[in-house]
N, C-alpha and C positions, 0 to 999 in steps of 0.2 A: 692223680691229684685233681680237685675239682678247681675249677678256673672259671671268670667271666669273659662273653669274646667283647670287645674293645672295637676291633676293626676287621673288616671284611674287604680283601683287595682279590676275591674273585680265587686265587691256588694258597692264598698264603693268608692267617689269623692270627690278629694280635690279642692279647688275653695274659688276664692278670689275678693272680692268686688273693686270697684274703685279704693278705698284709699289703698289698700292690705292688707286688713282682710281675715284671711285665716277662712273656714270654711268646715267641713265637714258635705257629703249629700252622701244621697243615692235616687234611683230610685225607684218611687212609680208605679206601671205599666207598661206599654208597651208603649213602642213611636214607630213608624213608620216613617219614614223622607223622603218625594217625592217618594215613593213606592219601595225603598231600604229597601231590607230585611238583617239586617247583624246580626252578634253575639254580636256585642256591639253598640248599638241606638247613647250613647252617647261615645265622644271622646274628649281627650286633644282639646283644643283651641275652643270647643262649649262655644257658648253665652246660658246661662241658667238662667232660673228663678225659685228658691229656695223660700221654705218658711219654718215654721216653722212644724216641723215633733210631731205632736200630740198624735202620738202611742208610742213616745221612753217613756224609764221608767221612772219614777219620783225619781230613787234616781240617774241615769245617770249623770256622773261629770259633762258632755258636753250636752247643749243644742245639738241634730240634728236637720238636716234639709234634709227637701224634694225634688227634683227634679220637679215641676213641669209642664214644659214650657221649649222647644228647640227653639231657635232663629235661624231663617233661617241663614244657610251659605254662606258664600262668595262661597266658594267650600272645598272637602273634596277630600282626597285620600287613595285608598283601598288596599286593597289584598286577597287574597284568604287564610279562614279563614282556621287556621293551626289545629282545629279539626272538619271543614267539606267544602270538595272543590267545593260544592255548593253555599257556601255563602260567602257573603263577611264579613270584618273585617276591619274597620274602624280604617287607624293609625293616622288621626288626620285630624284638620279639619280648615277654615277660617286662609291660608296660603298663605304669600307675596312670597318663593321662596324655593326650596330646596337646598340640600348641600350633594353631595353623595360622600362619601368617598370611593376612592377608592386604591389599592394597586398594584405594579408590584411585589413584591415578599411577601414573610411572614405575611399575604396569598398571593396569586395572585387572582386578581380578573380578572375575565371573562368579554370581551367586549360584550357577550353574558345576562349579567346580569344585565351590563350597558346600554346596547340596553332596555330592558326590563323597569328599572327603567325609561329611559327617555320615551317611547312609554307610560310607566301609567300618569307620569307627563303630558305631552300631552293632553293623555286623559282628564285630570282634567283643564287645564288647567292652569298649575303652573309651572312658568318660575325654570329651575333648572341649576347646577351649577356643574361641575365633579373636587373634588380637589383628588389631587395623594399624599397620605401622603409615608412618610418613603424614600424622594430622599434622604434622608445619605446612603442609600441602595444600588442605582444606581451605578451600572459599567459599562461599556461602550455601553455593547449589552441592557441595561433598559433606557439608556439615549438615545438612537438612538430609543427601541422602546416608550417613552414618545413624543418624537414629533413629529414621525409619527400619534401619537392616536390625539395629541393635536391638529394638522394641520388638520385630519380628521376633530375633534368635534366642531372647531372654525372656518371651512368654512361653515359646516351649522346653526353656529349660536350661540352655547352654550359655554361658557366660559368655559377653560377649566388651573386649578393653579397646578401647586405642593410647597409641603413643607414637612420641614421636625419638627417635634413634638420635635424633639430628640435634633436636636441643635437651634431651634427655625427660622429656615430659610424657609423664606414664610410665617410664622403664622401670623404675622401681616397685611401682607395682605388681609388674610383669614376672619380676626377679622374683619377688616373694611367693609365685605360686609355685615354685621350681623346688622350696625348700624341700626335704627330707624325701623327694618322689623322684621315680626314671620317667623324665619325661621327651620324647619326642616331638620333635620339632620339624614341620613340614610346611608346605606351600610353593608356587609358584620362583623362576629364579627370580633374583632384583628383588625381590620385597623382603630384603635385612634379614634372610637368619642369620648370615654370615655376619655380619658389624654389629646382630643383639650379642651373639656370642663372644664376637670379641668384646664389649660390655661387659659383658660378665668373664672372659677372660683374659682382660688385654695379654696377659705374658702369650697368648697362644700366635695373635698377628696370623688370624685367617685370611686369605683372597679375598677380596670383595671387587665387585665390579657393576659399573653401570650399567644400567640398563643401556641397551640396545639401541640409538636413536632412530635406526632405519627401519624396526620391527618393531621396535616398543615392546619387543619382551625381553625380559631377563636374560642374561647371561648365565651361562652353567660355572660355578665355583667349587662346587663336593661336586665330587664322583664318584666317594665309596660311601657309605652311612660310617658312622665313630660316634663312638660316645667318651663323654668326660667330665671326670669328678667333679662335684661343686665341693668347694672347702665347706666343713660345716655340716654336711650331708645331701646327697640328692647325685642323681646322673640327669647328665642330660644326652639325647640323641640327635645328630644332625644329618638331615638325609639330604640327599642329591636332588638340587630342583627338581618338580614335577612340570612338565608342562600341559600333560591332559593326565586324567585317572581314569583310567576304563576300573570297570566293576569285577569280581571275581568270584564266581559261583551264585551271584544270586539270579534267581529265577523272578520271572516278571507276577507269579504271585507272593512271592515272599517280601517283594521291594516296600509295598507301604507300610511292611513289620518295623521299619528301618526310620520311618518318617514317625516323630515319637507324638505329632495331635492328629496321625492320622491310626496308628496303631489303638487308641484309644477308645474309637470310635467302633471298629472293625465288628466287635459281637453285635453294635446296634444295625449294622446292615441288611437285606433282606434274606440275601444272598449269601453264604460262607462262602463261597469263589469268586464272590465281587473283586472285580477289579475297580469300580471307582470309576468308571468313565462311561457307557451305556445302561448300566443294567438300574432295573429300576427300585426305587427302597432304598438307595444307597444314603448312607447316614452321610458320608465322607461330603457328598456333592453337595448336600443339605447344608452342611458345617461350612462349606466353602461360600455358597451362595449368600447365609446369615452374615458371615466376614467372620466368624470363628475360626476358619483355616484362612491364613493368609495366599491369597490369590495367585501370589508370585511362590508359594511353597508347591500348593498342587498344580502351578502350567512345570515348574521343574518336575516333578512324580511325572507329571503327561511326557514330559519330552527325555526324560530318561528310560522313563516306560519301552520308547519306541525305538532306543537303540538299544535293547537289552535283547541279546542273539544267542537262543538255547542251543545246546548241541545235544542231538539225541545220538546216545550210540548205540 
């Protein structure tokens, strides 16, 4: 029987037929998936093929079922798995767009980790989306820096909304890009996926919790990634706070492939191994120094550049 997974609690998946029969499966085995070695094979929004689990007990309430069969991906998106920074960790998979939450104050989120999030999306392939929650917050000095960020993110390409959860300004907007797509939904904890979601599904009455006042960061609310129905059409996925993103697999020549006005430049260089920082011809430096690349995009390339750690084997 083919099935979608739903939820991922690490031995045990929840997953629902066509018609939306929920059912729960567990992993019989080892799956491997195009030579990606990760901590979890399967993920929210795999296509999988269940059957009947022969070894559960016979006084069991609940028929189980087995895992047998991973349905090739549209594409998936990783991270560096949070107990070994060797491998990766799979937050979901066969994805239309993401939705990265982010914040200027309570927390403040880092263009450093929004750089990061967009450079993985890239990676995968997966058109993504920066919304600014908490503008009831904005005063003058966060309204001034909101569109300088927004005029950055929206020249090279990526939509960039704010709203505010709180008095409902902007949500709607927000809502409507969710229609008819699987989108996932990421970002730091404290900055509202938890209470956009309950928005969009009050009957569900998700955790939410304030931030942190002694650390100012988020509180953790998801633990597992879940996805769920919008009425109407569309999934949505909610993943577990991040609070750093290391990178997964990419190599420190490949990173400016990732940065999409610096990728553009790339044949104009002197060099095809240009890294963009010494060598000379470089179109990129050129772009930066005119103010065609913005300043604050290539010191992030620079400073992500120099925590990118190859492993040769």
């Amino acid at each position: 029987m083919n099935v979608l997974v739903y939820k991922s609690t690490g031995s045990w998946y929840q997953v629902k037929d066509e018609n939306g029969r929920q059912y729960n499966a567990r992993m019989l085995g080892k799956f491997k998936m195009d030579g990606l070695t990760s901590t979890n094979p399967i993920a929210v929004g795999d296509n999988v093929v269940i059957g009947s689990d022969t070894e559960s007990k016979e006084n069991d309430s609940e028929v189980s079922f087995i895992i047998k069969e991973i349905k090739k991906r549209k594409n998936y998106i990783t991270r560096i798995s949070p107990a070994n920074k060797h491998q990766h960790h799979i937050i979901a998979s066969n994805i239309d767009q993401s939705l990265l939450f982010a914040t200027l104050k309570d927390p403040k989120t880092s263009l450093g980790f929004i750089d990061r999030f967009l450079i993985t999306c890239e990676a995968y392939h997966i058109p993504a989306i920066i919304v600014f929650n908490k503008n009831d917050l904005f005063g003058k000095k966060e309204k001034e820096k909101f569109v300088a960020i927004k005029n950055m993110y929206e020249t090279i390409g990526y939509k960039v909304l704010a709203m505010s959860i709180e008095t409902g300004d902007g949500v709607q907007a927000v809502k409507d890009l969710l229609n008819d797509k699987v989108t996932l939904l990421s970002g730091h904890s404290g900055v509202g996926k938890s209470t956009f979601i309950n928005a969009v599904f009050p009957s569900l009455k998700l955790k939410t919790q304030d931030v942190s006042g002694w650390s100012g960061k988020g509180l953790h609310t998801t633990t597992f990634a879940e996805m769920f129905d919008i009425a109407g059409g569309g999934k949505i996925i909610d993943t577990p706070g991040i609070r750093e993103l290391g990178l997964v697999d990419i190599s420190k020549k490949e990173l400016s492939h990732y940065f999409p006005e610096m990728r553009a430049l790339i044949n104009d260089c002197q060099f095809n191994n240009c890294m963009h920082i010494n060598e000379p011809g470089c179109a990129v430096k050129v772009a930066v120094k005119a103010g065609d690349i913005h300043i604050d995009r290539y010191s992030s390339y620079c400073n992500i550049l120099e925590t990118i750690v190859e492993i040769k084997y």
